[in-house]
TORFISE-283445 format. One record per atom (N, C-alpha, C, CB): x negated, y, z; residue number from 1; atom name; residue in one letter. Coordinates in pm, whole numbers, always signed. Last residue first. Glycine has a CB too. Example, Ala and Ser with C-alpha at 12.3 -4.5 7.8 and 13.67 -1.06 7.14 Angstrom:
# residues 2
      c1      c2      c3    i  at  aa
   -1285    -225    +708    2   N   S
   -1367    -106    +714    2  CA   S
   -1290      +3    +787    2   C   S
   -1408     -60    +572    2  CB   S
   -1319    -569    +780    1   N   A
   -1230    -450    +780    1  CA   A
   -1320    -330    +780    1   C   A
   -1131    -447    +905    1  CB   A
***
This chain:
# residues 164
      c1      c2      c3    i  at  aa
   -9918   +7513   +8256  164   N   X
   -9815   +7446   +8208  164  CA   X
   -9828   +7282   +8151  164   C   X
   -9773   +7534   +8109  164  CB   X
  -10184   +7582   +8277  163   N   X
  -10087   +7554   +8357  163  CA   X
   -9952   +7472   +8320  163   C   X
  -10061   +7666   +8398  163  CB   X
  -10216   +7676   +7994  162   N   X
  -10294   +7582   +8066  162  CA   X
  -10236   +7489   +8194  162   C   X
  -10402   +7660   +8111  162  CB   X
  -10079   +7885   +8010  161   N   X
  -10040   +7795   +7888  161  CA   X
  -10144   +7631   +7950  161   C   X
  -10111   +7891   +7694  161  CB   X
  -10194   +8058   +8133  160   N   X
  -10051   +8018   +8206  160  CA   X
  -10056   +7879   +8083  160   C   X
   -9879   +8170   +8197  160  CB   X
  -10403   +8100   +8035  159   N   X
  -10443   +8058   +8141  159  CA   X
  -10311   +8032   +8166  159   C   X
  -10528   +8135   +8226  159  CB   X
  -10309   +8285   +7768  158   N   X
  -10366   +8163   +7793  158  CA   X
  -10382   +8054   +7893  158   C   X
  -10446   +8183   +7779  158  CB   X
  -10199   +8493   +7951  157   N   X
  -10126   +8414   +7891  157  CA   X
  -10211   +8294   +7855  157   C   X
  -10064   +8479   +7788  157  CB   X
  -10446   +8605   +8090  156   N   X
  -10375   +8546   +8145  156  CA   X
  -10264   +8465   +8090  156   C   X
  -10349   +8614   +8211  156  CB   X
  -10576   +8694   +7823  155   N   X
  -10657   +8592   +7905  155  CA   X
  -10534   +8507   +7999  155   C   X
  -10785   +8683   +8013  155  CB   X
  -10400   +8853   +7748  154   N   X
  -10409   +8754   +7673  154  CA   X
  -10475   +8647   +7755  154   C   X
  -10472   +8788   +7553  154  CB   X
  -10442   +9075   +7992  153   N   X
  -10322   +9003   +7948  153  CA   X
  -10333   +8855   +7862  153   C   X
  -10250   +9106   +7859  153  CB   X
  -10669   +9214   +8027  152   N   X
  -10664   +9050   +8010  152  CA   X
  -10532   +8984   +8006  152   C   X
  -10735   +8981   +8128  152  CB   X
  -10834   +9450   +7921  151   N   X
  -10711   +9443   +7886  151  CA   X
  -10735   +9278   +7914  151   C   X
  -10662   +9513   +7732  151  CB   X
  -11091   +9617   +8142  150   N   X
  -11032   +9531   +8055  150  CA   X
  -10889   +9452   +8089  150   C   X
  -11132   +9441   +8031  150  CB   X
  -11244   +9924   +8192  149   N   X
  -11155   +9818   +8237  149  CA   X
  -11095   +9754   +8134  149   C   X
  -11056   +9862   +8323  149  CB   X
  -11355  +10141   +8048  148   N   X
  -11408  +10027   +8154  148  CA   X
  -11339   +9916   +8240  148   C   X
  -11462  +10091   +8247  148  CB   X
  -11186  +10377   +8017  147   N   X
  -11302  +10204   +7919  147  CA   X
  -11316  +10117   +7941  147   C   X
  -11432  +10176   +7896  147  CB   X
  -10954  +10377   +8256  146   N   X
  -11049  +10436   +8166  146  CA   X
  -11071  +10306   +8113  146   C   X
  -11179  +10523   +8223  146  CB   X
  -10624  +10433   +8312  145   N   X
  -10699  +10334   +8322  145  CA   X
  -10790  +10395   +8209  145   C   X
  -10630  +10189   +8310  145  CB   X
  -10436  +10599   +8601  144   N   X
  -10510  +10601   +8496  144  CA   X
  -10529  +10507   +8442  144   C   X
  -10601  +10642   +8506  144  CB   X
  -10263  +10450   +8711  143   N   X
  -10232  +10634   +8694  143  CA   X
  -10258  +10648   +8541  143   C   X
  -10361  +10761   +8798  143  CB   X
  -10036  +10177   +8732  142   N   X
  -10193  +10267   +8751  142  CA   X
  -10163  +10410   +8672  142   C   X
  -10355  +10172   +8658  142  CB   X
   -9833  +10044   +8695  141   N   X
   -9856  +10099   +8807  141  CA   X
   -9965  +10183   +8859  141   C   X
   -9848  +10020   +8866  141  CB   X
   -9815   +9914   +8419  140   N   X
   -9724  +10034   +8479  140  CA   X
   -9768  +10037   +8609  140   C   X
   -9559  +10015   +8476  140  CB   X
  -10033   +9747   +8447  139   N   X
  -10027   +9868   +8369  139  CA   X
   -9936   +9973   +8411  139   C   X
   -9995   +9836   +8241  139  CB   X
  -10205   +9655   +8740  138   N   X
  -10070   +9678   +8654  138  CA   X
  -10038   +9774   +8575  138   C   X
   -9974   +9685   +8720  138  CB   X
  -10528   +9552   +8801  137   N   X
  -10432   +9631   +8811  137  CA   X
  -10344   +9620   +8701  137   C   X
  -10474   +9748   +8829  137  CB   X
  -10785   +9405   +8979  136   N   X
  -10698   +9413   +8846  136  CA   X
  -10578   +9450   +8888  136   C   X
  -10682   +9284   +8760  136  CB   X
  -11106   +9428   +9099  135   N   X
  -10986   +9477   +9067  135  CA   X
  -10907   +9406   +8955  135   C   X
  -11007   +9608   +9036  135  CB   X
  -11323   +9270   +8989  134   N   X
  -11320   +9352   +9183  134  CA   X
  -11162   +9389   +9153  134   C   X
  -11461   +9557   +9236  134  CB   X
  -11348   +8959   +8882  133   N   X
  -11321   +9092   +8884  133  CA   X
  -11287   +9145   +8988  133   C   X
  -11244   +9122   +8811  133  CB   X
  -11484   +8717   +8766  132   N   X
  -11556   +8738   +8890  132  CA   X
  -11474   +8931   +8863  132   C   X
  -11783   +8693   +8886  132  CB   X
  -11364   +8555   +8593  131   N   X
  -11416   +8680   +8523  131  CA   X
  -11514   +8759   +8645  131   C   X
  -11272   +8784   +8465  131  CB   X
  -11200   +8367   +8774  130   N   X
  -11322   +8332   +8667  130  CA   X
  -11426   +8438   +8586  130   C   X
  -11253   +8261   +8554  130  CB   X
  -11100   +8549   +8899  129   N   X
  -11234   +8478   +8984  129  CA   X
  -11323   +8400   +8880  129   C   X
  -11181   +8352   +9114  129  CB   X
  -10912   +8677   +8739  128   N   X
  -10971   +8756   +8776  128  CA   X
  -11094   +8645   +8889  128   C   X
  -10863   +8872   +8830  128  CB   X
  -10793   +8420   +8629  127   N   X
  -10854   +8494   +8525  127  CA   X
  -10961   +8577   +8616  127   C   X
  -10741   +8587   +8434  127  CB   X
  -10645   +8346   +8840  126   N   X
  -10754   +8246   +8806  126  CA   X
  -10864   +8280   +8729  126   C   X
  -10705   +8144   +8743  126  CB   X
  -10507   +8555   +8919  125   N   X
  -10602   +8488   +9025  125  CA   X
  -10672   +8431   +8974  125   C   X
  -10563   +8410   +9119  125  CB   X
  -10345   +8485   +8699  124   N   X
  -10399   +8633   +8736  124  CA   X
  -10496   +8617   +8781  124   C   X
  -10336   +8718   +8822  124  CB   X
  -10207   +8257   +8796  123   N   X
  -10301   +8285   +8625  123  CA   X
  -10373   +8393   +8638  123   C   X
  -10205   +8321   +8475  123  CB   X
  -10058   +8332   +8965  122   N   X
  -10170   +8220   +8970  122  CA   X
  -10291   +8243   +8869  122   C   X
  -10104   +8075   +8933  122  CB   X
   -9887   +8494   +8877  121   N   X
   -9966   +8524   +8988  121  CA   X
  -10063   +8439   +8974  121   C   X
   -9905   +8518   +9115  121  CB   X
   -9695   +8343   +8737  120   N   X
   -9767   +8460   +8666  120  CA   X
   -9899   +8494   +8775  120   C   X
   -9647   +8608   +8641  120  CB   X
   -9619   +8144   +8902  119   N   X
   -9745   +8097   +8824  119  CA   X
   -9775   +8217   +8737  119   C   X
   -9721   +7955   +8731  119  CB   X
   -9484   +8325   +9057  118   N   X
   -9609   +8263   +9077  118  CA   X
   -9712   +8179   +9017  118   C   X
   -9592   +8218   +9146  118  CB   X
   -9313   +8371   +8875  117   N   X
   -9363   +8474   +8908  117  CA   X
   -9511   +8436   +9004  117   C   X
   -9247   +8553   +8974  117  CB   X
   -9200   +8163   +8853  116   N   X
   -9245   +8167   +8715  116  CA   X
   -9357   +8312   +8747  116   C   X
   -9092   +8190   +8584  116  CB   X
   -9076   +8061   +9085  115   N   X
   -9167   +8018   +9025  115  CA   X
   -9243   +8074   +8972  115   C   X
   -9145   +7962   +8971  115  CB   X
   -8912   +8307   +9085  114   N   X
   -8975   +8265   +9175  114  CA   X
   -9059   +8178   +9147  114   C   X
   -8915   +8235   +9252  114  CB   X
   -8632   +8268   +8930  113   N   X
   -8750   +8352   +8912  113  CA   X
   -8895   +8339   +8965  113   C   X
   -8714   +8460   +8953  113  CB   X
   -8476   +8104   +9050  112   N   X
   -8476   +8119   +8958  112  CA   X
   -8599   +8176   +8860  112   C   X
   -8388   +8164   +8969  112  CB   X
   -8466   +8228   +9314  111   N   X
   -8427   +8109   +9304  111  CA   X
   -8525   +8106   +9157  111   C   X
   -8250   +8081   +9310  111  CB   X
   -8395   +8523   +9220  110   N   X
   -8529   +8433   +9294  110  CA   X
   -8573   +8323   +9315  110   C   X
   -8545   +8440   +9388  110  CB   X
   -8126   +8455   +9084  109   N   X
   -8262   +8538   +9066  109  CA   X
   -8379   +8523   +9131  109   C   X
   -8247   +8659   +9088  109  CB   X
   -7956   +8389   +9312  108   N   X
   -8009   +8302   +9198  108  CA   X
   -8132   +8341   +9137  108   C   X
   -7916   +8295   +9091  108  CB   X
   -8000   +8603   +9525  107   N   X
   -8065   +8487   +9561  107  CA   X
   -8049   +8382   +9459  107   C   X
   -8020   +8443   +9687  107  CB   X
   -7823   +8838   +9367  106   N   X
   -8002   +8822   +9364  106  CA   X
   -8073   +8686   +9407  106   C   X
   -8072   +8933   +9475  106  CB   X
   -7647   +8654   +9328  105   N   X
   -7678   +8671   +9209  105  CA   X
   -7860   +8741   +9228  105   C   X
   -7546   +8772   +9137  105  CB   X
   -7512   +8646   +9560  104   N   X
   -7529   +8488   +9504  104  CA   X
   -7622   +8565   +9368  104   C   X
   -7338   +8375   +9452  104  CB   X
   -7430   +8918   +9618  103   N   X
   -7566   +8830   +9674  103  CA   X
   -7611   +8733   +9634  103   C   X
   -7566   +8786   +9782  103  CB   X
   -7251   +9013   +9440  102   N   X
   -7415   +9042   +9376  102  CA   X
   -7470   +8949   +9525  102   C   X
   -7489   +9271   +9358  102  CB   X
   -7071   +8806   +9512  101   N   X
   -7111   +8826   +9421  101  CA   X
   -7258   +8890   +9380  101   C   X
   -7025   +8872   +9394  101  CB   X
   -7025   +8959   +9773  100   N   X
   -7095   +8791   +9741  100  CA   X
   -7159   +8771   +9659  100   C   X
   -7024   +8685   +9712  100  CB   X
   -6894   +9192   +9681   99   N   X
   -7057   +9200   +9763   99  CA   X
   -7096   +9035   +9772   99   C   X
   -7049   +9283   +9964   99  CB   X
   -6703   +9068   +9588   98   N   X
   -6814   +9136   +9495   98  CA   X
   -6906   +9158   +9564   98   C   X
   -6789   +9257   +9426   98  CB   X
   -6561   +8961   +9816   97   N   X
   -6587   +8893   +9660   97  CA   X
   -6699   +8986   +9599   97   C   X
   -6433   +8896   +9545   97  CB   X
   -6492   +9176   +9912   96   N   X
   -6576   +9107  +10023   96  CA   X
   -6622   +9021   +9905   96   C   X
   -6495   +9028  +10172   96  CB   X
   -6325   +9358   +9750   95   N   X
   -6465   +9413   +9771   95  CA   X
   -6552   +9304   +9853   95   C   X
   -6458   +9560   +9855   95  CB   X
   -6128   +9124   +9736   94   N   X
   -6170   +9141   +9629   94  CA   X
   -6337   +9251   +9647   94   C   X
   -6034   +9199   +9549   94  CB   X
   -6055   +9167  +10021   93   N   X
   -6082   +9000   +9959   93  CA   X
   -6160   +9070   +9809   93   C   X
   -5884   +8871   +9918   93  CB   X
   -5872   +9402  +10025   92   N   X
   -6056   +9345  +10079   92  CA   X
   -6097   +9229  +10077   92   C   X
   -6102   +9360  +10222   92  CB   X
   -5710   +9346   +9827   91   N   X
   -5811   +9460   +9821   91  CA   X
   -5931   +9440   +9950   91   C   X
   -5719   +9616   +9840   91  CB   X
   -5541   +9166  +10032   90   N   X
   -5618   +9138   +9863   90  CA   X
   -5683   +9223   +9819   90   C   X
   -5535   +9119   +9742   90  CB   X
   -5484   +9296  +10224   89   N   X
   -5577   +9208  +10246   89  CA   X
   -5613   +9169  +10095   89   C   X
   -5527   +9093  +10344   89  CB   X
   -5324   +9498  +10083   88   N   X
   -5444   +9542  +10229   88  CA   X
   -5547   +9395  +10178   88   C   X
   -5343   +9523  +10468   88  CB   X
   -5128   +9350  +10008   87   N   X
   -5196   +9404   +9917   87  CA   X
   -5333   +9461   +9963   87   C   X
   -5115   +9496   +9861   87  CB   X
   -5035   +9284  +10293   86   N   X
   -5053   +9169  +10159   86  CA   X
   -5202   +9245  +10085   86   C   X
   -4872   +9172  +10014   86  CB   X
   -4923   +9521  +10380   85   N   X
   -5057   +9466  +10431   85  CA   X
   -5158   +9358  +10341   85   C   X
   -5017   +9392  +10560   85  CB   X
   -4764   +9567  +10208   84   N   X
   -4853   +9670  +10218   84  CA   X
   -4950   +9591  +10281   84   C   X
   -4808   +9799  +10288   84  CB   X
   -4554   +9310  +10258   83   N   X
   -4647   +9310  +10153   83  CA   X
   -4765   +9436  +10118   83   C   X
   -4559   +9294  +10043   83  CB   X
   -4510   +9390  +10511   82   N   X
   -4602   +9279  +10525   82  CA   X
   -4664   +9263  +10407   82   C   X
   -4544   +9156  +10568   82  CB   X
   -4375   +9635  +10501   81   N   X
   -4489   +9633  +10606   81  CA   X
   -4599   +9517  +10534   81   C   X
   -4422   +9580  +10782   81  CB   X
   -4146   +9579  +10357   80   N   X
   -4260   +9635  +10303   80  CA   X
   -4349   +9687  +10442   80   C   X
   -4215   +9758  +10192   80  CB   X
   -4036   +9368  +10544   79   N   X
   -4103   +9313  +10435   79  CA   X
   -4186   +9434  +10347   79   C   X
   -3991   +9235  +10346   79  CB   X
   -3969   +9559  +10704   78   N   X
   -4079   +9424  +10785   78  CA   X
   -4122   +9386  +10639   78   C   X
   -3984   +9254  +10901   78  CB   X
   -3809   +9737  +10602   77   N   X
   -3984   +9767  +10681   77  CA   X
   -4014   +9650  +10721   77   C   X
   -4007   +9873  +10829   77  CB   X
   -3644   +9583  +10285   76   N   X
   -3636   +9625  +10449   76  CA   X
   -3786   +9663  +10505   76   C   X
   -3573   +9481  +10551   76  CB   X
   -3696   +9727   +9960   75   N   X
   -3707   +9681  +10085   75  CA   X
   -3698   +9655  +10164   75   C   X
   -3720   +9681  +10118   75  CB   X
   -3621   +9877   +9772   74   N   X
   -3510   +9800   +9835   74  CA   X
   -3562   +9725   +9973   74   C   X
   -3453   +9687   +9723   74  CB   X
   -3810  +10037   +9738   73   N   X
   -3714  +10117   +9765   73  CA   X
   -3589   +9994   +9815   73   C   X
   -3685  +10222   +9626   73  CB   X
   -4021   +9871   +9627   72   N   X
   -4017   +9896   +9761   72  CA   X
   -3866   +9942   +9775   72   C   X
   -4130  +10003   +9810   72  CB   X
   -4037   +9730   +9395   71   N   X
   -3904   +9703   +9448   71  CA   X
   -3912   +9765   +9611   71   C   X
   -3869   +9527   +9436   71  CB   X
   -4191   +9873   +9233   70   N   X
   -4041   +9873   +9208   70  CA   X
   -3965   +9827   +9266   70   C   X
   -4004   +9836   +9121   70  CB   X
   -4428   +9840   +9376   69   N   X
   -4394   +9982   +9388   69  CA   X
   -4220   +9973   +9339   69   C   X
   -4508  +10089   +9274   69  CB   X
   -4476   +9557   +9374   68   N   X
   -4448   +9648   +9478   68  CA   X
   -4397   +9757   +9497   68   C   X
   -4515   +9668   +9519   68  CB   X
   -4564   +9493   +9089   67   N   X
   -4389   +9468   +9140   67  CA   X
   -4349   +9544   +9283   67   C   X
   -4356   +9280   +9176   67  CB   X
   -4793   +9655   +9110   66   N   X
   -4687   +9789   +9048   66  CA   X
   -4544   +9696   +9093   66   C   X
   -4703   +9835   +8820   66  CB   X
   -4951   +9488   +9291   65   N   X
   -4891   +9643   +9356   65  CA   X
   -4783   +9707   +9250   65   C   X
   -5036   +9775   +9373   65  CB   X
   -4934   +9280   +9137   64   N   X
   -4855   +9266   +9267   64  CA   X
   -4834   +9417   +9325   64   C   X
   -4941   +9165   +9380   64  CB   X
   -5117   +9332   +8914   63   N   X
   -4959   +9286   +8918   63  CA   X
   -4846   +9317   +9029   63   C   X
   -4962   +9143   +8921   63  CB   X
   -5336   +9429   +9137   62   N   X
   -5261   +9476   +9009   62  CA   X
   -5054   +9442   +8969   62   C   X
   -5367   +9384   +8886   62  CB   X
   -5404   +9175   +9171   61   N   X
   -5352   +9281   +9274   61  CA   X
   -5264   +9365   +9200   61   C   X
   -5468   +9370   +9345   61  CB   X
   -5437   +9045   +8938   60   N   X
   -5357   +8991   +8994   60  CA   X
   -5306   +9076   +9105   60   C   X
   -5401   +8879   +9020   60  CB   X
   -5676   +9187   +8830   59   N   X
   -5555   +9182   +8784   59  CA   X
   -5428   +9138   +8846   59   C   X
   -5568   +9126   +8697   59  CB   X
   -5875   +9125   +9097   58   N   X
   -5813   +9294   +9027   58  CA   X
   -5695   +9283   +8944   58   C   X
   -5926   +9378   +8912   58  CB   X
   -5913   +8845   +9003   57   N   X
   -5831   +8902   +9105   57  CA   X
   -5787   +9018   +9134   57   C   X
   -5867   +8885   +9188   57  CB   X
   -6001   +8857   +8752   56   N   X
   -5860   +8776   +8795   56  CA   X
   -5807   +8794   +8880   56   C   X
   -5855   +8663   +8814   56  CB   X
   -6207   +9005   +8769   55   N   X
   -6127   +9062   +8714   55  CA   X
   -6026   +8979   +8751   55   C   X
   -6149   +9089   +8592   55  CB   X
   -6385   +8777   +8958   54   N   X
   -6327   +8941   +9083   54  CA   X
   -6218   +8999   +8935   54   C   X
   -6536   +9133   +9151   54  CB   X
   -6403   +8624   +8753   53   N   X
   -6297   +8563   +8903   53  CA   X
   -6333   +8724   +8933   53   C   X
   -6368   +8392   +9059   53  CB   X
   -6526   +8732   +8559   52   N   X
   -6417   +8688   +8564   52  CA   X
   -6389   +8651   +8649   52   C   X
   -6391   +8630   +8504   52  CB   X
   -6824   +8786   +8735   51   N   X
   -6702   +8903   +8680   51  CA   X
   -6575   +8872   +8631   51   C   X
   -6745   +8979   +8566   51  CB   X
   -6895   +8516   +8753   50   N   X
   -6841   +8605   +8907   50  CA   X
   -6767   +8733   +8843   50   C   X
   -6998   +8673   +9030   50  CB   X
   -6955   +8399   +8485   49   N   X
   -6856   +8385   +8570   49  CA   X
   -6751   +8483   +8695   49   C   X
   -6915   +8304   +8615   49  CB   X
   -7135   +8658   +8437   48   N   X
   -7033   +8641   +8358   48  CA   X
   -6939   +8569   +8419   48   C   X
   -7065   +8590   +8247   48  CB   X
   -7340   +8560   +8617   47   N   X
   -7290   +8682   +8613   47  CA   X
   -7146   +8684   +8563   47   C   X
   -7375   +8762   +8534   47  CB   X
   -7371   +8272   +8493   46   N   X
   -7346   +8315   +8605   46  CA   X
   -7245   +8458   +8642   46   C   X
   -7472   +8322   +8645   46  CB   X
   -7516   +8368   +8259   45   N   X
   -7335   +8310   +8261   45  CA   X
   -7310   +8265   +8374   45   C   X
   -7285   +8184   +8162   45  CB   X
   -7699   +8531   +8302   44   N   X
   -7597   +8594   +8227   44  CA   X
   -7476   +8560   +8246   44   C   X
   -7613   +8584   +8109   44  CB   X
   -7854   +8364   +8428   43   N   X
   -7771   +8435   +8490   43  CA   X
   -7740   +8477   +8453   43   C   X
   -7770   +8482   +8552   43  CB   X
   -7912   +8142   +8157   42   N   X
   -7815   +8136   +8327   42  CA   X
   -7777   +8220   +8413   42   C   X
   -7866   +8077   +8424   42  CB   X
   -8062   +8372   +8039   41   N   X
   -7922   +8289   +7983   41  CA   X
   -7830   +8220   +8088   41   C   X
   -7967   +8163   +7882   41  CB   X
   -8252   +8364   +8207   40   N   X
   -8197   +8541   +8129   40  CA   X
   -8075   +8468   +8132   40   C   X
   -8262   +8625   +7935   40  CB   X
   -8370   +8131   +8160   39   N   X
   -8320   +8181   +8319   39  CA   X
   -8262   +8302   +8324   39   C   X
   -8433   +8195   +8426   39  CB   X
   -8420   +8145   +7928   38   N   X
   -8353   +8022   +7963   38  CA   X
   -8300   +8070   +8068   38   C   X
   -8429   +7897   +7982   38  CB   X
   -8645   +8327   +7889   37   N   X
   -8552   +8351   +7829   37  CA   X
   -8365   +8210   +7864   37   C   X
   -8644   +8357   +7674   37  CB   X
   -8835   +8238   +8053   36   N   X
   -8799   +8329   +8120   36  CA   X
   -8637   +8312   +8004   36   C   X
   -8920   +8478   +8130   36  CB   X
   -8933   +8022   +7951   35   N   X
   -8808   +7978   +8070   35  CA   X
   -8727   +8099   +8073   35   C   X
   -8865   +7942   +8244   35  CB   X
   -9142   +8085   +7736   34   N   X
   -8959   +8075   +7690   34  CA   X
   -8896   +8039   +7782   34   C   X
   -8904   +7974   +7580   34  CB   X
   -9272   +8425   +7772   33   N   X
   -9257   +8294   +7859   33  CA   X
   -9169   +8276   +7826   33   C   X
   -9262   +8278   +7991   33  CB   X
   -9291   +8743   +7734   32   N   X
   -9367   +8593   +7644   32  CA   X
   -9347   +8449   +7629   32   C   X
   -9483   +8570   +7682   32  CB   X
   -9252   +8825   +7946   31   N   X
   -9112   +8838   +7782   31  CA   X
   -9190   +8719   +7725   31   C   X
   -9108   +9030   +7630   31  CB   X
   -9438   +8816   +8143   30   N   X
   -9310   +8764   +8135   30  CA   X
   -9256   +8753   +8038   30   C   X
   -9238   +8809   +8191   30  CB   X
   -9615   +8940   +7973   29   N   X
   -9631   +8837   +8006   29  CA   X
   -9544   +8738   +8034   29   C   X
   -9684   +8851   +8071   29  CB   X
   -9519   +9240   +7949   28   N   X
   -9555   +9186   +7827   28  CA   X
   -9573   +9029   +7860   28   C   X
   -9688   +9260   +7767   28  CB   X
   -9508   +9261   +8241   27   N   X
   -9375   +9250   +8180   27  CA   X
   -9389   +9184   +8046   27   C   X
   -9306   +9389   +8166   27  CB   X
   -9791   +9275   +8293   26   N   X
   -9685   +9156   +8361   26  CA   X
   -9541   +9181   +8297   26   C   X
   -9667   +9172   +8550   26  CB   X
  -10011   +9346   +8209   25   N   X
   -9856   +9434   +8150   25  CA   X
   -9818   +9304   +8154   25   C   X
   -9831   +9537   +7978   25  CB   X
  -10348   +9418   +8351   24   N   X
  -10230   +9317   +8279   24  CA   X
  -10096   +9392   +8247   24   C   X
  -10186   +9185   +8387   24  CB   X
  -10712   +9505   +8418   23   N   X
  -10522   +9512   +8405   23  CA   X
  -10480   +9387   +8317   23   C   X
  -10450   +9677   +8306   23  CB   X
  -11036   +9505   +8573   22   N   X
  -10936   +9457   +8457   22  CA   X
  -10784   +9532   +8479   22   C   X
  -10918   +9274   +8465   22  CB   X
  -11326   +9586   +8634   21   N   X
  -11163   +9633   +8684   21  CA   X
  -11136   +9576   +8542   21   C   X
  -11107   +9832   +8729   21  CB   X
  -11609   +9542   +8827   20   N   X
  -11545   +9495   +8701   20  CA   X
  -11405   +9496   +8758   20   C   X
  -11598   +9343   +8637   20  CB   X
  -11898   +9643   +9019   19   N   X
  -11800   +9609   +9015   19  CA   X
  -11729   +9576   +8853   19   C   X
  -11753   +9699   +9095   19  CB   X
  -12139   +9770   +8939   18   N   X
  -12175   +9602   +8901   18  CA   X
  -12036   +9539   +8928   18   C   X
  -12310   +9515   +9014   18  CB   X
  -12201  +10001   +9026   17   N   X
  -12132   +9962   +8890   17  CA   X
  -12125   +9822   +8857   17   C   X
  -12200  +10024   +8774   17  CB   X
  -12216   +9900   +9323   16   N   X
  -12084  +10008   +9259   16  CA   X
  -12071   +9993   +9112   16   C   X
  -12115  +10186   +9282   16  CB   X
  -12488   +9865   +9270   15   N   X
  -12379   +9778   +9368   15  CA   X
  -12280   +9838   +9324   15   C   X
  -12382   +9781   +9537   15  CB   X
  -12613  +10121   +9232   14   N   X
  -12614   +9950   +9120   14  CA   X
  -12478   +9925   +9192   14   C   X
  -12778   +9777   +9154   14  CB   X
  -12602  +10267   +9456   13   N   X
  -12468  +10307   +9293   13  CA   X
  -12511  +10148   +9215   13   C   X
  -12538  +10517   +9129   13  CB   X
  -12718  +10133   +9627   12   N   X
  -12599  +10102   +9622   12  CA   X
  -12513  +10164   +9535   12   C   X
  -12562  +10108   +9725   12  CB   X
  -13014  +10141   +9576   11   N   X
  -12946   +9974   +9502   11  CA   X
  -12782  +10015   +9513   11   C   X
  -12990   +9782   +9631   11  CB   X
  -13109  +10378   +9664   10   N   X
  -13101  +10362   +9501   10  CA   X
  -13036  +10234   +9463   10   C   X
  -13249  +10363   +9430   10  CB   X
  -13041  +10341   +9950    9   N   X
  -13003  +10453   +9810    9  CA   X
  -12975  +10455   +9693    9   C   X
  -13071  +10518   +9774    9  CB   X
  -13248  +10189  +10009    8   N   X
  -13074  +10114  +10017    8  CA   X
  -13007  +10256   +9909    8   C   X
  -12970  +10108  +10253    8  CB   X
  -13452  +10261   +9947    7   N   X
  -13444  +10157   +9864    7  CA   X
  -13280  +10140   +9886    7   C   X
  -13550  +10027   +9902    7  CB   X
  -13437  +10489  +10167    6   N   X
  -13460  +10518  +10014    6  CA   X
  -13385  +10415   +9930    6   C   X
  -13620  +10511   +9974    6  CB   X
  -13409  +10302  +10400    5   N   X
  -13275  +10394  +10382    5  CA   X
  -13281  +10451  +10195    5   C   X
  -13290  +10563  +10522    5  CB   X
  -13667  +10196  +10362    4   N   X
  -13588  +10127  +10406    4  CA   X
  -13446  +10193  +10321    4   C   X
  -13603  +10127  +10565    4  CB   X
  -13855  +10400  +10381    3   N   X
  -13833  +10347  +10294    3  CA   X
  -13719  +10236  +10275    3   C   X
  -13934  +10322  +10275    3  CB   X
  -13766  +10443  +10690    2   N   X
  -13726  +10600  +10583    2  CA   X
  -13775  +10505  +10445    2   C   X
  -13863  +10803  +10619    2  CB   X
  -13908  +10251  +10796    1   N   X
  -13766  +10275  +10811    1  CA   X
  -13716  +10370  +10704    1   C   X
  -13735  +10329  +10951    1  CB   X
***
């Protein structure tokens, strides 16, 4: 038994260095990819749409509050009741528009993204079981990274190119 516990002693620092830690710079991977730059360009002009319709409608409140302000003084109170409210409701039409706005714009973004982030994932997976690796870690997300770990970014761009 007490040779038993010896021999497990000495095999389990083996067992420990026999692990293998790689990384990647998933951003260097992404920029690499020409959809990514295709799906940059659609939601740009996405984006770009939804900011011209909420400015068309900021301008148009706009308009309507300064004719408001010149002709309140002639007013009767039912009609400057109803266009204060007017202007009420086109100021929350326009914040209920922009919170759409960025929602349609993260769920294009995933839409959109979502693939490309799984076949970044895939490639990862494929590199790190073909390389048989205990770890692989994100450049920006590790503290450290010593010697002993390898740079497979390239491995994984290859391996996406395969995929494709």
């Amino acid at each position: 038994m007490k040779k038993f516990f010896v021999a497990l002693m000495l095999i389990a620092p083996t067992a420990l260095f026999a692990q293998k830690f790689g990384h990647v710079d998933t951003q260097n991977i992404m920029q690499s990819l020409p959809e990514i730059s295709v799906i940059n360009g659609e939601l740009q002009a996405k984006q770009k749409e939804l900011e011209n319709d909420l400015t068309a409608m900021q301008t148009e409140l706009q308009r309507k509050l300064e004719e408001y302000e010149k002709t309140q003084s002639t007013m009767n109170e039912t009609k400057r009741k109803e266009t204060e409210q007017e202007l009420q409701d086109m100021n929350n039409k326009i914040q209920q528009t922009y919170q759409q706005s960025q929602q349609t714009m993260q769920q294009l973004q995933q839409e959109k993204m979502g693939p490309v982030y799984d076949k970044v994932r895939k490639a990862i997976e494929t590199v790190g079981k073909a390389g048989a690796y205990t770890y692989i870690f994100e450049v920006g997300s590790a503290l450290y990274i010593g010697t002993d770990s390898k740079d497979l970014t390239a491995d994984v761009k290859t391996e996406i190119q395969k995929i494709k």
